[in-house]
VOGU-3710 file (C-alpha; in Angstrom, 3 decimals, decimal comma):
1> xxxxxxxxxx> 2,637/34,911/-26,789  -1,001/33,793/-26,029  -0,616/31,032/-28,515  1,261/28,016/-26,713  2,670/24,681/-29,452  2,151/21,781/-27,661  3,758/19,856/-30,304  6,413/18,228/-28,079  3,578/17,164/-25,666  1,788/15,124/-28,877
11> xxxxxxxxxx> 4,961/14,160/-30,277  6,166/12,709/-26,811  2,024/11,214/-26,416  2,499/9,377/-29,901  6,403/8,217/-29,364  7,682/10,075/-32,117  11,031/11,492/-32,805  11,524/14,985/-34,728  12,523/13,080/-37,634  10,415/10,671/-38,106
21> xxxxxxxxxx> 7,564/13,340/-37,861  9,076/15,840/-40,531  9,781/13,141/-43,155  5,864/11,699/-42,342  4,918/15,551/-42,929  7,741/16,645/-45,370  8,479/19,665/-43,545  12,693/20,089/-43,063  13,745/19,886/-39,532  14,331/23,188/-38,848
31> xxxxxxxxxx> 10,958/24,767/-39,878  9,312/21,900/-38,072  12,074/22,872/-34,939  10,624/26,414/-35,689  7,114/25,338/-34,859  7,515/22,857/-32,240  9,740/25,726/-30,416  6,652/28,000/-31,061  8,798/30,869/-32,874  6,881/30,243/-35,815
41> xxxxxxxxxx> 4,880/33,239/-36,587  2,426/31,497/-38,791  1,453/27,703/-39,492  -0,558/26,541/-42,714  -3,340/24,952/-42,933  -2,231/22,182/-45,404  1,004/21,793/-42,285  -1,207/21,885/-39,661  -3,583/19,195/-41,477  -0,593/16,997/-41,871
51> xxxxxxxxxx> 0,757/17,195/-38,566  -2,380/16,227/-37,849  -2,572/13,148/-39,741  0,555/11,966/-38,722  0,574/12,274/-35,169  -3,688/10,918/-35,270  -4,972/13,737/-33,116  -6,803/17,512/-33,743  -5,438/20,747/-34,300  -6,620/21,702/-30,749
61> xxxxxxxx> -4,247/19,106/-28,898  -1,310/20,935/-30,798  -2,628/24,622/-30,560  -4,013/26,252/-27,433  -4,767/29,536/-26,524  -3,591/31,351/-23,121  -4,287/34,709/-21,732  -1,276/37,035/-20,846
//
């Protein structure tokens, strides 16, 4: 997939556990797993904004863009 999560990279940046993210974001565990795994298929833009927020940085340090 041309789309690569780096949400373990920010997560690991900002010291922050899996938990302690989804309950900052409200998102359960395993849709939050889902995304950081990137087998999500789809991410909103409210999520995305919160993610955001919580972990201080922009939606390009999380999303990035690859070719195959």
């Amino acid at each position: 997939m041309p789309i690569i999560v780096n949400l373990d990279v920010m997560m690991a940046k900002r010291k922050m556990s899996l938990n302690e993210l989804s309950e900052k974001v409200d998102i359960t565990l395993s849709n939050l797993s889902i995304l950081k795994t990137g087998k999500a298929k789809a991410v909103r833009f409210s999520t995305l904004e919160a993610i955001c927020r919580a972990l201080d940085c922009q939606p390009g340090d999380i999303l990035e863009f690859r070719e195959e």
